[in-house]
N, C-alpha and C positions, 0 to 999 in steps of 0.2 A: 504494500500500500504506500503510493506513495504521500508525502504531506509538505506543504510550501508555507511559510508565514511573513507576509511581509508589512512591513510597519513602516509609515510613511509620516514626519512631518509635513504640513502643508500649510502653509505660515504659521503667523504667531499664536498659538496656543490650541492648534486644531492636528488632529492624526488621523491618519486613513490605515487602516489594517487589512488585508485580506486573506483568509485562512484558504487553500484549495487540499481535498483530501477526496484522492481519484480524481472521480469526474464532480463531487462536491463541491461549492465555492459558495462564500459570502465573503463583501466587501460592509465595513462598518465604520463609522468615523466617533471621536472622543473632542472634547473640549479641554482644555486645560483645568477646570473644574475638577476633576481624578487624577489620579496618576498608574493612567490605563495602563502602561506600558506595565511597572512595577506590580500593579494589584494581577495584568495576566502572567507574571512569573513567578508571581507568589502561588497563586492558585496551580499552576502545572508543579510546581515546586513542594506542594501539598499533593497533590497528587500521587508523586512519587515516593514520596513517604508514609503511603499506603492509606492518606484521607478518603472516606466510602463519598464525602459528597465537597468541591470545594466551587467557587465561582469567584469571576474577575468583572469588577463593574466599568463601563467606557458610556463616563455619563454623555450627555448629548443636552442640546439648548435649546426645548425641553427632549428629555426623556430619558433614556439608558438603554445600552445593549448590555446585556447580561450572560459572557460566557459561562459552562456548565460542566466540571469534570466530573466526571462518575467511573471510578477502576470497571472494567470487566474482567473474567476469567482469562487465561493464558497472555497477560500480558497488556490486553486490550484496552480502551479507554473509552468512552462514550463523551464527543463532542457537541452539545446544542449552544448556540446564541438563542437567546430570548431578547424580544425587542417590549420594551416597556412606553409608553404613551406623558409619563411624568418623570421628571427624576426625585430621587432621592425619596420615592414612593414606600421603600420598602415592601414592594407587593411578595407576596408565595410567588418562588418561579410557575404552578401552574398557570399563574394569571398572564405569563408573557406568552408573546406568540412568539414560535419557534420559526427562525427566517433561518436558519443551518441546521441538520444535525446530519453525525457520521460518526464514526467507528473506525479505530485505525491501532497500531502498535504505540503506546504511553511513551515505550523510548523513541521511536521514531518522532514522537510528536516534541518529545522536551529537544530533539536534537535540532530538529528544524527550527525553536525558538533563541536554541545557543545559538545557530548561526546567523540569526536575524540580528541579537542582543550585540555579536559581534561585530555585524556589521555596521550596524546604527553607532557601534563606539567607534570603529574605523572612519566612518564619514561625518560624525559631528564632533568628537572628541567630548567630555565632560563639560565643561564649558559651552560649548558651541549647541548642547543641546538642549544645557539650561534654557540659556535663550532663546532659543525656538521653541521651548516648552512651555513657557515663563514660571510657573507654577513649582514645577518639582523636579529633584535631580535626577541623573539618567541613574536606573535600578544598577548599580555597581554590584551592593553586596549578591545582588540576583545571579549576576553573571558569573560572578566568583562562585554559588555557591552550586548551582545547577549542574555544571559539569561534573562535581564531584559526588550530587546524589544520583546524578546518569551511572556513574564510574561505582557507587556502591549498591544500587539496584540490583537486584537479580535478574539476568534476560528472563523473557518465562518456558517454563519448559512446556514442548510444542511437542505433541506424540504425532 
């Protein structure tokens, strides 16, 4: 399976993300209001620390996208966006409408995030992100820490 994540600033205080997993795809955008980037490495980053349920919020002006981790069997993870109508609603995820969902390998997914998080450090530098963030730092401790819960995971065993 394959999975792509790409995170995009798009001037000041606005991101564009697009997750494609196979033939899967949603594009969502975040406002400087959250710190989308950081809350979806935290939540994959729970994930792999064996969380049964974790999610990342990319508030919006108005509303929220609401990524959705849920582990599956041999390794798997269960991907939804929920798109929500208010922010900072607090609603039950079943009240979002689900504009993604997919299924894919958990490492596969954290690895395609490492190499986003690297990229995004490669072409804004700490500095250079702030300020096109304005709001909040680029997730460092994230980037530091994920590779090494990739590296202590267990692949899963696949009969």
């Amino acid at each position: 399976m394959g999975v792509q994540i790409s995170y995009d600033l798009v001037g000041a205080g606005w991101a564009k993300c697009t997750i494609r997993v196979d033939d899967a795809s949603a594009t969502v955008t975040a406002s400087y209001l959250s710190a989308a980037l950081d809350d979806l490495a935290s939540a994959v980053s729970a994930t792999l620390r064996g969380h049964p349920h974790a999610s990342a919020s990319f508030t919006e002006e108005p509303g929220e996208y609401r990524w959705v981790f849920e582990p599956l069997p041999e390794g798997q993870v269960s991907v939804r966006i929920l798109e929500f109508k208010e922010m900072w609603g607090g609603r039950p995820d079943d009240e979002g409408e689900v504009i993604f969902s997919a299924r894919c390998r958990l490492r596969t997914l954290a690895g395609a995030l490492v190499s986003e998080l690297q990229r995004l450090e490669r072409a804004y530098g700490h500095a250079g992100y702030r300020e096109k963030w304005v709001e909040y730092d680029f997730p460092v401790a994230r980037l530091d820490g994920l590779p090494q819960l990739l590296q202590d995971s267990p692949a899963p065993n696949v009969s």
